[in-house]
N, C-alpha and C positions, 0 to 999 in steps of 0.2 A: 907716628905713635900707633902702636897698634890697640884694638882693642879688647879689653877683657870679655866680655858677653858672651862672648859663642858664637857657636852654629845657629842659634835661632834669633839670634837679632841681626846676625849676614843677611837671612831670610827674609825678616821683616824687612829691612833696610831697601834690600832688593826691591819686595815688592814696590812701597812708597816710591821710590828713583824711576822704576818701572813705569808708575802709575803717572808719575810728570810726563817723564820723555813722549807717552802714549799719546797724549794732551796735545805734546807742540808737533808730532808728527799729524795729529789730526787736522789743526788748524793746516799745515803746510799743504796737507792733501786736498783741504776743503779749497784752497786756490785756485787749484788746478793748473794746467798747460803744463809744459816741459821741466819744470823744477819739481811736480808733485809726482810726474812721473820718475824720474830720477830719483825720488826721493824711493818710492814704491820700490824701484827695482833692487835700490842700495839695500832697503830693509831686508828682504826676502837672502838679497846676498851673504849681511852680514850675519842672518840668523843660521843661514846653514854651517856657516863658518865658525859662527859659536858652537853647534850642535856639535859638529866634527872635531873640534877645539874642544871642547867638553867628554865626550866619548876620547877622546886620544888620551886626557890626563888621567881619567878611570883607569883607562888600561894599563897604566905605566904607576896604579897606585897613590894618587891626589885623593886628601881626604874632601870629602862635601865639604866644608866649609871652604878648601881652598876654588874648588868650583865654582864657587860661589861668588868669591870675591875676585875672578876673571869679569864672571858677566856683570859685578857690579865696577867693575873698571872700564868695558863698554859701552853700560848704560851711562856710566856718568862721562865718556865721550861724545856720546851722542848726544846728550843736555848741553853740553857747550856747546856743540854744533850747531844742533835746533835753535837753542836760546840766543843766537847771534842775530841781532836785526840786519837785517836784508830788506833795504827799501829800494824798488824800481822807480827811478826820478824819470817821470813822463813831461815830456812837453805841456806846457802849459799854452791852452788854444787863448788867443784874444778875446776879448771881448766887443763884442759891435756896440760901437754905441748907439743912442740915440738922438737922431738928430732933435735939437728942439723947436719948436714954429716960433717961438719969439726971438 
């Protein structure tokens, strides 16, 4: 269903979606080691990839709204990505008991 609103509620829209995904990439990167870097590097990839993506459909005459709702189809890819739980199951160390004197 598409919707009525326009160009300026794509915009808004974007922004808010934007303003999630921003959220769960923060937390991922506050983790750190080898996932936060990947994550880092995906970002940076896929933002040049939207730019050039972006700049290609100008060229070839896509109105802003349809621009728009490209990078709201990415951004709401990467919210189900981010938003997926990802827990690392560690070993679980014993516990020493203690002996008792009685």
């Amino acid at each position: 269903m598409r919707s009525t609103h326009g160009y300026p509620h794509s915009l808004l829209m974007l922004a808010i979606e934007s303003n999630g995904v921003i959220g769960l990439r923060l937390m991922k990167l506050m983790h750190g080691g080898r996932r936060a870097r990947r994550e880092a590097e995906q970002m940076v990839t896929e933002k040049i990839h939207a730019a050039l993506e972006a700049g290609a459909s100008m060229m070839t005459g896509a109105t802003g709204d349809q621009i728009v709702r490209g990078y709201r189809r990415r951004v709401a890819a990467n919210a189900k990505r981010l938003g997926r739980l990802k827990t690392v199951r560690r070993k679980r160390r014993k516990r020493k008991t203690r002996s008792s004197f009685f």
